[in-house]
C-alpha positions in Angstrom: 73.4 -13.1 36.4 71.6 -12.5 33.2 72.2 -16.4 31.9 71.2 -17.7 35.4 67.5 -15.2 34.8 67.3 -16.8 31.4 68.2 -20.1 32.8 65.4 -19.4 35.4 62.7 -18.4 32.6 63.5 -21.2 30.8 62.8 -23.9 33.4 59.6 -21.6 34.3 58.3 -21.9 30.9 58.8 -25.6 30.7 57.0 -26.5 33.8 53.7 -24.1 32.7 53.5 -25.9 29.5 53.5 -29.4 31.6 51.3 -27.6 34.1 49.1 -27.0 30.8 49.0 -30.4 29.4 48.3 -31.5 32.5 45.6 -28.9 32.9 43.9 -29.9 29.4 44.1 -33.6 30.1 42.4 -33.1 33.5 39.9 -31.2 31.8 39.0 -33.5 29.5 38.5 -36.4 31.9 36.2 -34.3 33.7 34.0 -33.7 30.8 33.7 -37.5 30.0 32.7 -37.9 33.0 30.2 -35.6 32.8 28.8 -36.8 29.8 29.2 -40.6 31.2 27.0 -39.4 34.2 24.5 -37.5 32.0 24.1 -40.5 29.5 21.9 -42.4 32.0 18.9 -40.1 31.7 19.0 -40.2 27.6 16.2 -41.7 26.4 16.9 -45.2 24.4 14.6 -44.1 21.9 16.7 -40.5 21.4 20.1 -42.0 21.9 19.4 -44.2 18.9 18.2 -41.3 16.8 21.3 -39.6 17.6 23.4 -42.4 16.6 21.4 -42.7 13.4 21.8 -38.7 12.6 25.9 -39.3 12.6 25.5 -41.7 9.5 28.4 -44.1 10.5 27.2 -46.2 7.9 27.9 -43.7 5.5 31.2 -43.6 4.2 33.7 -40.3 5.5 35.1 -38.3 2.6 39.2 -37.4 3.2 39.0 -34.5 0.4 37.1 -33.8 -2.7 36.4 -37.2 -4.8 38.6 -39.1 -2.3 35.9 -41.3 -0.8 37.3 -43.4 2.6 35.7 -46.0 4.8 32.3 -46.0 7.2 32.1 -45.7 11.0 33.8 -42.4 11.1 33.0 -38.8 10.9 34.9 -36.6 8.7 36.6 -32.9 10.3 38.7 -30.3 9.0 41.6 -29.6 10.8 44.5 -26.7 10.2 46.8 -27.5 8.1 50.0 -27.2 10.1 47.9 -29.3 13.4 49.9 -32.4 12.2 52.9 -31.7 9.8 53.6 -34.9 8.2 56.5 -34.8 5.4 55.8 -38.0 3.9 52.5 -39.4 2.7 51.9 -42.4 4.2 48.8 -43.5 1.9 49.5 -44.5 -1.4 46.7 -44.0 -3.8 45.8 -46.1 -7.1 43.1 -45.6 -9.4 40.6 -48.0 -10.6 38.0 -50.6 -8.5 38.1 -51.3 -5.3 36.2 -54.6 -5.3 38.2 -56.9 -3.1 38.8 -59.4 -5.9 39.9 -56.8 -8.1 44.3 -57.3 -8.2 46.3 -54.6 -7.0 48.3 -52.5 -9.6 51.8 -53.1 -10.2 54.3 -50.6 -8.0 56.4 -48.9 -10.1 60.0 -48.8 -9.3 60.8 -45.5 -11.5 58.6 -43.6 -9.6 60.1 -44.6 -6.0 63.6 -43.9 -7.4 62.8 -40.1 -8.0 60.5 -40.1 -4.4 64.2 -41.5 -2.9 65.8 -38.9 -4.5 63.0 -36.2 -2.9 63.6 -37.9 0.4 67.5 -37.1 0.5 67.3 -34.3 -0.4 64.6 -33.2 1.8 67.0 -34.9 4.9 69.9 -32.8 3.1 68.1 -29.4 3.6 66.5 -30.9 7.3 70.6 -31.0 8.4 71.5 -27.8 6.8 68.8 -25.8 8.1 70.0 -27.5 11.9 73.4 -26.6 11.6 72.3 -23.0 10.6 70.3 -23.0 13.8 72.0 -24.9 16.4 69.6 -24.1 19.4 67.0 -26.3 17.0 64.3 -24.0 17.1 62.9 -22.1 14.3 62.4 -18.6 13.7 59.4 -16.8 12.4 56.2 -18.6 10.9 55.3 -22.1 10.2 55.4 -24.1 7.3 52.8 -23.1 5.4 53.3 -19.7 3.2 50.0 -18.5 5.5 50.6 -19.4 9.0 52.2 -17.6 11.4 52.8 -18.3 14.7 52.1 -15.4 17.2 54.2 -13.5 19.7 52.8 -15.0 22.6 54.0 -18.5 22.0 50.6 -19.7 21.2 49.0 -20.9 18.0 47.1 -19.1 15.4 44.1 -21.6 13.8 43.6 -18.4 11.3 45.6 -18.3 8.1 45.4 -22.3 7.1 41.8 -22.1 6.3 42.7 -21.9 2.1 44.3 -25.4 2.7 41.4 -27.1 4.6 38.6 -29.1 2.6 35.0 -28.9 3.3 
């Protein structure tokens, strides 16, 4: 009886959290379309100040003396939104005239991020086979974050690892 309740809560809670994406995505469409419908009785002269005031010309900083490309604009987000393990950008120092050569890659240095990466995937398995239901137990990732009781998600605590 008490594993066919469980059972039971555990198929409930799945379909509310499809209910909810379905909910937010709804949402969402319904805004755009108020904004698409509200965007007719915008002035030209005001729409093209407002497009001017976002500076997409201007190019978006990623983090402090790490200047990026025009046409976007740049936002924090918390630090655990999008938990990447590997950096997929790889940085170099120096010009970044188009006719400037790209530095050599350095083969010593992927050796030891190889290494990193194995043993990274080493702790990944062990830390799957200590948990077999695959979910994990207390806070986040970060040292700060914390996810609450409630099964929701708590934006407070990553705010030291955000850039401004």
């Amino acid at each position: 009886v008490i594993f066919m309740l469980n059972l039971l809560i555990a198929q409930l809670n799945c379909s509310y959290a499809a209910t909810f994406q379905d909910m937010l995505g709804f949402a969402r469409l319904k805004r755009g379309t108020i904004v698409v419908e509200a965007m007719v009785g915008v002035a030209e002269v005001r729409w093209t100040a407002f497009v001017e005031s976002l500076e997409l010309d201007q190019p978006c900083e990623f983090g402090e003396g790490d200047i990026g490309f025009p046409g976007g604009i740049s936002m924090a987000e918390p630090a655990n939104a999008n938990i990447t393990t590997v950096d997929m950008i790889r940085r170099f120092g120096g010009s970044t005239s188009p006719t400037a050569t790209w530095p050599e890659d350095n083969a010593a240095g992927d050796d030891q991020e190889d290494r990193f990466d194995k043993v990274e995937k080493l702790i990944k398995k062990t830390m799957k086979k200590l948990d077999p239901s695959g979910k994990r137990r207390g806070g986040g990732t970060s040292s700060q974050g914390a996810s609450s009781a409630g099964g929701g998600s708590s934006l407070s605590g990553s705010g030291s690892q955000m850039s401004e």
